[in-house]
N, C-alpha and C positions, 0 to 999 in steps of 0.2 A: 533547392528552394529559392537562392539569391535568380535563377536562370526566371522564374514563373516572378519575379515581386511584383516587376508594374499590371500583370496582369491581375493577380492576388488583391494587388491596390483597389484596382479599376472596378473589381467585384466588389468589393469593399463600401468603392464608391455609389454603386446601384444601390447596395444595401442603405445606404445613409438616406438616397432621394434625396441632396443636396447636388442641384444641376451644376452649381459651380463647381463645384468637388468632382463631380463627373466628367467634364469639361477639362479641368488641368489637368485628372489625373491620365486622361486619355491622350494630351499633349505632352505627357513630362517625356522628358530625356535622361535613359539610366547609364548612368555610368558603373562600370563591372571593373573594380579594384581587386588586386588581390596579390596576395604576396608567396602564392605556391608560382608550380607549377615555373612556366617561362620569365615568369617575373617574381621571382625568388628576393626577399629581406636580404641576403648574403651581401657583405661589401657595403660602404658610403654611398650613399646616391646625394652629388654635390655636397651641402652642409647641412642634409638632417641629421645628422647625430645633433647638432646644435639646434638644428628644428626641426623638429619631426613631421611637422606637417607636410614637409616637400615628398615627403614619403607615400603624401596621398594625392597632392595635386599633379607632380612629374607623371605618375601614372593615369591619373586623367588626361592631361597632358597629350601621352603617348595613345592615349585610345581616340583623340579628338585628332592627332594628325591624318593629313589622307593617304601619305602615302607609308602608311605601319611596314615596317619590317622587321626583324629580328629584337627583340628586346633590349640586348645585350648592345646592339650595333646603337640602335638607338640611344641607349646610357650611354655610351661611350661617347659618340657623338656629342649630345648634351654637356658631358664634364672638359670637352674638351673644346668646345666653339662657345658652349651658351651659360659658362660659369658665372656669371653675375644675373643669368637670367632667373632671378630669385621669385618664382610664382609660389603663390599660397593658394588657398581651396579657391577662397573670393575670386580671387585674380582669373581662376580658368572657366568658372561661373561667368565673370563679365566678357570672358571673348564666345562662349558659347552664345552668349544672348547677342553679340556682333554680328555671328555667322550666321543665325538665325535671323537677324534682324528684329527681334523681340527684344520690349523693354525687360530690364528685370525684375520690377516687380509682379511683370503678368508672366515670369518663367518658372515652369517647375521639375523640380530637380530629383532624380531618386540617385541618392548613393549608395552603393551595395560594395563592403570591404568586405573581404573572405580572407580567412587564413590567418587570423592574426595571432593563432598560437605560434606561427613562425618566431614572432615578435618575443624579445624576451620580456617574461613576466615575473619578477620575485618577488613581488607584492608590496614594493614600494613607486611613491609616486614618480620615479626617476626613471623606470626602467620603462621600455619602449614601449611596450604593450600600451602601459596606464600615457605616458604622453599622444601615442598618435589618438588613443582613443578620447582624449581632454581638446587635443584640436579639434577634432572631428564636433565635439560639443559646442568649443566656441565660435566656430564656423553656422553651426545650426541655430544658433543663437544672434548671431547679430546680421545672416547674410536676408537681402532685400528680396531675393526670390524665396517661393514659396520650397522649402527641400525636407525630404525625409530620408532618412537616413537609417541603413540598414548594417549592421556589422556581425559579425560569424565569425564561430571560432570553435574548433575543436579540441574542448578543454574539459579536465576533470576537478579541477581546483576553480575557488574564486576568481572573479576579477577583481582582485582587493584597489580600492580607493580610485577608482572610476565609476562606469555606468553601476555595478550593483550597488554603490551608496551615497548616489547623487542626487541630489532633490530636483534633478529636470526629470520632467514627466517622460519617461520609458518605457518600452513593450519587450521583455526576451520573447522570441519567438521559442517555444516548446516543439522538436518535432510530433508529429502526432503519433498516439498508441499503434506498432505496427503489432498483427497476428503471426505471431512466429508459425502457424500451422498452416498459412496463407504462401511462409515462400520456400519450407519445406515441409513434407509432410512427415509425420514424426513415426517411426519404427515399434514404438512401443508407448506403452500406457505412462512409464515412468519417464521418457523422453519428452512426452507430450506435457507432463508436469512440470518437468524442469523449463520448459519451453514458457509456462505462466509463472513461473519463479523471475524469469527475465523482465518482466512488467510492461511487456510491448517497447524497450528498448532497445535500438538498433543495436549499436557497437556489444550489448551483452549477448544477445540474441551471434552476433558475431562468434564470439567468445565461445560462446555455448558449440556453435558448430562445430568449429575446430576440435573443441575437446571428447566430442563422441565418436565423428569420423576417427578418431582411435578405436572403437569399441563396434564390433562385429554385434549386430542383434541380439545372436544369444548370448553377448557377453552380459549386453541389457538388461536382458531378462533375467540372469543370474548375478548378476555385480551388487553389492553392497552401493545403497544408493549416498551412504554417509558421502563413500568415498569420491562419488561424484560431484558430490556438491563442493567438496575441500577444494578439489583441483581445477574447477571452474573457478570457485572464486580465487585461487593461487593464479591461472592463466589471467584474468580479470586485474587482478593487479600487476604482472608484469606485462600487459601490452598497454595498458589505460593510466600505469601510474596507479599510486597508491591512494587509494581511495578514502582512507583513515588519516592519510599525512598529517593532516589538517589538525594546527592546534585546537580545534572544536572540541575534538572526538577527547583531547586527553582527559576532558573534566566527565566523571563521570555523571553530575548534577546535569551537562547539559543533554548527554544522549539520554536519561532517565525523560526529562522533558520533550527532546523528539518521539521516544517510543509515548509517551502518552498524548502526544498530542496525536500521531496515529491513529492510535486507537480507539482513543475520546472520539475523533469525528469533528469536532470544536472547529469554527471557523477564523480563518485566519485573511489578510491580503498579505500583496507582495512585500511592505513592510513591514511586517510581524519580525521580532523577533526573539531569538531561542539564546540564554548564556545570558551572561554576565561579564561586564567590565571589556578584555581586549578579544577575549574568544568567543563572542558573542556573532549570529552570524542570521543574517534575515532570510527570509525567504528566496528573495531572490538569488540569494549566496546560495540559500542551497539548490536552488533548482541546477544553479551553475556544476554541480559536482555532476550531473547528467545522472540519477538514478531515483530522482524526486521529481514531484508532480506536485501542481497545484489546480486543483478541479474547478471547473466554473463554478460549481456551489463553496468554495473557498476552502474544502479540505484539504488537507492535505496527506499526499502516497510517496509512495517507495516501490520500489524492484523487493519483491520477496525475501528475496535472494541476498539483500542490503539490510531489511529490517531482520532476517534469521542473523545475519555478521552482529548486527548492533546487537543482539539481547545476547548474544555467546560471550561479543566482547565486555558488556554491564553485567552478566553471571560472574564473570570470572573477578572481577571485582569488589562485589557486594559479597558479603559474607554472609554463610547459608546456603546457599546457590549448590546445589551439587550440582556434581560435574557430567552426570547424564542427562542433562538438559537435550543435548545433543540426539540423543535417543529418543527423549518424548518426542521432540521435534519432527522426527525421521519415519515415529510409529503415529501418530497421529498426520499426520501432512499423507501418506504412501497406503495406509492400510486401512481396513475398516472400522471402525469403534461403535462402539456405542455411545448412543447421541449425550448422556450424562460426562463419559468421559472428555469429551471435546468440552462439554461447560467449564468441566475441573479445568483444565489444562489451557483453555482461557483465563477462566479466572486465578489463574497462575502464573498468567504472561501479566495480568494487570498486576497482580500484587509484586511485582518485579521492577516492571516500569515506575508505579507510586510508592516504594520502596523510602520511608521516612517523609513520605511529603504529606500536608493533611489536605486533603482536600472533598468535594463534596459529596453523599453517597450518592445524588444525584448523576455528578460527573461521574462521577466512577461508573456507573452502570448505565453511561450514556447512550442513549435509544429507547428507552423504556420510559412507560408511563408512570407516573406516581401520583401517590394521596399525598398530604402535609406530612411533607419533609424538611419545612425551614427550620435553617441553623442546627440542619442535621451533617456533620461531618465525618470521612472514617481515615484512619492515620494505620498502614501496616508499619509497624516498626520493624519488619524482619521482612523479606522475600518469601514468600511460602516455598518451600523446599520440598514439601511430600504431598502426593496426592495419593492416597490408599483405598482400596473399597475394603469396608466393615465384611468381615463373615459373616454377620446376623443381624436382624433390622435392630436399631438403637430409637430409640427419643431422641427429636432435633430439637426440642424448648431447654430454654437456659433452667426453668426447673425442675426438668430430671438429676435424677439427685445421679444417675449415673454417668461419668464423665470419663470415662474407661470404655477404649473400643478396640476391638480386637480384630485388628487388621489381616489381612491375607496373609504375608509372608512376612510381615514385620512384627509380630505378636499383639499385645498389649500400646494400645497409644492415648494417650491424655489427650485431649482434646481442648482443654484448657491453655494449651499452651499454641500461641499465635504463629504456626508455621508448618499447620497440616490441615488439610484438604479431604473432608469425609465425602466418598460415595456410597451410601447408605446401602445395607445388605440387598442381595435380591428378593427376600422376604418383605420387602416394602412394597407399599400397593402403587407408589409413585416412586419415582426416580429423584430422590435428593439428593442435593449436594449442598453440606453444610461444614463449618467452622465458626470459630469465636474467631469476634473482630474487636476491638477498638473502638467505638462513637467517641466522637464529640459532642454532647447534646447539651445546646447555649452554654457552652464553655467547662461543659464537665464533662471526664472522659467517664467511658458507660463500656463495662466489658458484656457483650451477650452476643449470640449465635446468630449468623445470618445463613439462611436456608433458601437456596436456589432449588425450585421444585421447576422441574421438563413435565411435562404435560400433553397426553397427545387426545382431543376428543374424539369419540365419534365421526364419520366422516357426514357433513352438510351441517353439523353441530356446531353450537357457538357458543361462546363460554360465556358464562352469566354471573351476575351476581352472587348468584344462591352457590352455587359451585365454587367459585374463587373466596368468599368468606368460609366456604364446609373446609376446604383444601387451606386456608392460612390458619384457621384458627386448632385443624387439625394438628399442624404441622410448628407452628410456633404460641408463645406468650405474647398474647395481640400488645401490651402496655409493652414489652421492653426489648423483645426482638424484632430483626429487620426479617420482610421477605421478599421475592421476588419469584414471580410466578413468568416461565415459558412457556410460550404456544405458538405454534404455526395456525392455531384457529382464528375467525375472525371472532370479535366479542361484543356483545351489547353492550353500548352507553350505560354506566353506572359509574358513582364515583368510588374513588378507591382509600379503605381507611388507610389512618396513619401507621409510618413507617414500613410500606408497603408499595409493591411497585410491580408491573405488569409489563411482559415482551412478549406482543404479541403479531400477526400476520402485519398489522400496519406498520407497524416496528421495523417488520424484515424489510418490508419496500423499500426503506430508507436509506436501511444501515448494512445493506447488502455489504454494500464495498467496507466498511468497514470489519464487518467479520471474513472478508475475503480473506484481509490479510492474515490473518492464523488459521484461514479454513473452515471454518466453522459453519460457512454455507453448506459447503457439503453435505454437511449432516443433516444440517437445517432444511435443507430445502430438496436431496436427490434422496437419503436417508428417510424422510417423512413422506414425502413422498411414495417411493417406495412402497411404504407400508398400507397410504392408503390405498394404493392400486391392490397391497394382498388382499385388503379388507374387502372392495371392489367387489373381486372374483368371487371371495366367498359369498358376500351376500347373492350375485347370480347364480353360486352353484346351491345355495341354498343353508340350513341351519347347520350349524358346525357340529350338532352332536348328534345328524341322522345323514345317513347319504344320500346324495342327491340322485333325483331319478334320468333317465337317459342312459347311465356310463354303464359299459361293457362289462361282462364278469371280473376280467379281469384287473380293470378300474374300483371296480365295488372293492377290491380288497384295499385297496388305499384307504384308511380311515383318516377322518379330521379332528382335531382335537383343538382346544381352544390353553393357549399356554399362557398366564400371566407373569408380563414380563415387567422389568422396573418401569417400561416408559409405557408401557399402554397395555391393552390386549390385542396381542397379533397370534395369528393363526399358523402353529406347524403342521408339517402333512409330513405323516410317515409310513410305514409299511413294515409289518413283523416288529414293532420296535426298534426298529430305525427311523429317525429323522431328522428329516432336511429344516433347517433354522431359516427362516425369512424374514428378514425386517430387519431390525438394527442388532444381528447376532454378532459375535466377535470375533468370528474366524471364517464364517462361511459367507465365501463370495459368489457372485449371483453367476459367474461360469462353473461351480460347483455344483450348486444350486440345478443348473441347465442339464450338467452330465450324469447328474443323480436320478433329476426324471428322465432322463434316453432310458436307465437301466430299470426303472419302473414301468 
């Protein structure tokens, strides 16, 4: 990137349509510092240990002589003829504008340092790193030519008490998102996963290589994928350094605050920051650890593969948490679900993140529409720990006097009690997903049920008014329960009553990236998808409860039947009583799916 800057600039410059700026930047002269490579930090060079800045000018210096030789010969030379020859940045700035015969205030300058993790950093302002990089500042600060200033460094940690928390106006360059399936192509469907767990980060993307080239294809295809992820990110910390090192991470209040500002979507700039008192660490600190992003729209991301590390390492801390997190994680990320179970298991990463904090339900369910919700607040005192599906459909309003559900393999569950996650039987004509929360409401806590109803309509169909009150008023007590209704449909202009809230297709536009990170696209969008393409066919091949004309005898024997399932009406096709599940089923995948009709 340092090799491309004056050119980078010079675009830069067109882009502005400021001719003067076009003008210098097409005249500047870059100087290329660096402290790898043939011109290695090792050893004194004359008296920077006492000034560091000669550390950056001797090296200009040596790039401005004409007749360059050997580095080494050159230091040498230097400490031993030109010991009082004490240059600073300014001083090789004013013989450059000599040579040139240019005044300096009409000269412009690119600086480009590389390598300064060479430099030692231990996060005090005495160590080398933080001094060359303070020179470099007050060089840019008081020199008469026009200079910009570029520095690099291949680092996992802060720049503590330099450029990340200096009030001069600064730019980290971010490299850009790389496509790991752009510089190898991936072996398998779970290779290709792991590949977007890396977050288009280089040096992970590295990482990631190395540790599969151990693994033969069909080991791929058969390897327990926990176990891959462990040892990536085990290789990840012995080549890159510890990525947790960081007093940051020890406070659990402040990784709770990074995963929800994730999540939330919430916009931030580069001095936003996360923590309190000494472990407190902005943005830009964190982009510095190399596994965060901050988006032109001011959100902010992570490498997958860093926010799964952080909610493992805030489980194991917050009590409640079991210990198979690990598992949802592993079963919902790799396999198929059904689109209710992705809502749960969301809504289960949030109550983890907001774990004791009160905040709004509006935030909390940020991306969604809502009716009047002021000084509506929801406070999880516990992590939710269980997400279960009911054996039987239950009542989701807080006045069903039945508060007893009897789970799949857990028996009997109260549901009163603030740390389980109902998926409502498949005897429901919709896909709920309810629990008792917490409100705040103007200052009084309000215990009642909040009911996430998935919703899939008709396909060209748009959700209305009339629909979305039939489906809340159905499903909850309009005065004292929350709801929240999803769809991937688009929906007519209506407002929406109180304590009430709508995720609907404008929604997903938005918040895409948002739900990328737990996945929940997937479902959202290849899952629903999906199903309207079955819907599609059927309506071509014609009505689901007569066969369609055209097909061969032994086509006619394929019957269609029309099966109600939690998230919609989607259509199985089977034969003899057998059938093949399409749409959001839980085990059958659309290569099953494929080999089942060869044998039809």
């Amino acid at each position: 990137m340092l090799d491309e800057m004056k050119d980078l600039l010079c675009k830069a410059a067109e882009r502005s349509k400021n001719q003067n700026l076009v003008k210098r930047m097409a005249s500047a002269y870059t100087f290329h510092v660096t402290f790898e490579d043939g011109t290695g930090s090792n050893g004194s060079l004359l008296l920077s240990d006492e000034v560091p800045e000669y550390d950056v000018s001797y090296r200009m210096l040596y790039q401005l002589t004409k007749e360059i030789g050997d580095w080494t010969v050159f230091h040498n030379e230097l400490k031993r003829s030109y010991g009082h020859l004490l240059l600073t940045i300014a001083t090789v700035v004013d013989m450059l504008a000599e040579l040139t015969m240019t005044d300096v205030e009409n000269l412009t300058v690119i600086l480009c340092v590389n390598g300064l993790q060479r430099l030692v950093d231990n996060g005090t302002k005495n160590c080398g790193c933080s001094r060359v990089l303070s020179a470099i500042c007050r060089f840019m600060n008081a020199s008469q030519a026009f200079v910009v200033c570029v520095c690099s460094a291949t680092v996992h940690l802060p720049i503590m008490n330099a450029l990340a928390d200096s009030p001069q106006r600064h730019v980290l360059l971010v490299p850009s998102v790389l496509k790991g399936d752009q510089i190898w192509k991936p072996k398998t469907g779970l290779e290709k996963q792991l590949m977007d767990d890396m977050g288009g980060h280089g040096r992970a993307l590295e990482v990631l290589d190395a540790v599969l080239q151990k693994y033969a294809r069909e080991e791929l295809e058969e390897f327990e994928p926990t176990g891959i992820v462990k040892k990536v990110w085990i290789e990840m910390k012995n080549r890159c350094g510890d990525l947790l090192d960081d007093e940051f991470y020890n406070s659990s209040s402040n990784v709770q605050d990074l995963l929800a500002a994730i999540l939330s979507r919430r916009r931030y700039d580069p001095s936003s920051r996360f923590g309190t008192g000494n472990t407190s660490r902005t943005i830009d600190e964190l982009r510095s650890f190399g596994l965060f992003r901050l988006t032109g729209e001011g959100h902010l991301e992570c490498a997958f593969i860093l926010f799964y590390h952080l909610m493992m390492e805030i489980s194991e801390r917050l009590p409640g948490v079991d210990d198979n997190l690990l598992g949802y994680f592993t079963n919902f990320v790799l396999s198929w679900q059904r689109f209710e179970n992705f809502v749960a298991f969301h809504r289960r990463l949030k109550s983890i993140a907001y774990s004791g904090i009160e905040v709004e339900w509006s935030a909390f369910h940020d991306g969604s529409r809502f009716g009047p919700i002021d000084n509506i607040y929801i406070e999880e005192p516990n992590p939710r720990h269980l997400v279960v599906e009911a054996v039987s459909q239950h009542a989701t309003k807080s006045s069903a006097s039945d508060f007893k559900v009897l789970a799949d393999h857990r028996g009997e569950l109260d549901i009163s009690e603030t740390k389980t996650i109902i998926i409502n039987g498949t005897s429901a004509s919709t896909a709920d997903v309810f629990s008792q929360v917490q409100l705040i409401i103007d200052k009084r806590q309000v215990q009642c049920n909040e009911v996430i109803q998935c919703k899939l309509v008709q396909a060209k169909q748009k959700l209305t008014e009339s629909t979305y009150l039939e489906e809340m008023l159905r499903t909850v007590d309009e005065d004292l329960d929350v709801f929240l209704l999803i769809t991937p449909a688009e929906a007519t202009e209506f407002p929406l009553p109180p304590h009430a809230g709508s995720f609907q297709k404008t929604s997903l536009t938005t918040t895409l990236d948002r739900l990328r990170v737990v996945r929940i696209e997937a479902c959202l969008i290849d899952r629903m998808s999906i199903s309207r393409r079955i819907m599609h066919c059927v309506e071509l091949m014609g009505s689901a409860t007569r066969q369609p004309r055209g097909l061969s005898r032994r086509e006619r024997n394929v019957g269609f039947q029309a099966l109600k399932t939690q998230s919609s009406d989607f259509f199985l096709m089977g034969t003899r009583g057998a059938r093949i599940a399409c749409g959001l089923c839980n085990t059958t995948t659309w290569g099953q799916i494929r080999s089942a009709q060869t044998v039809l």
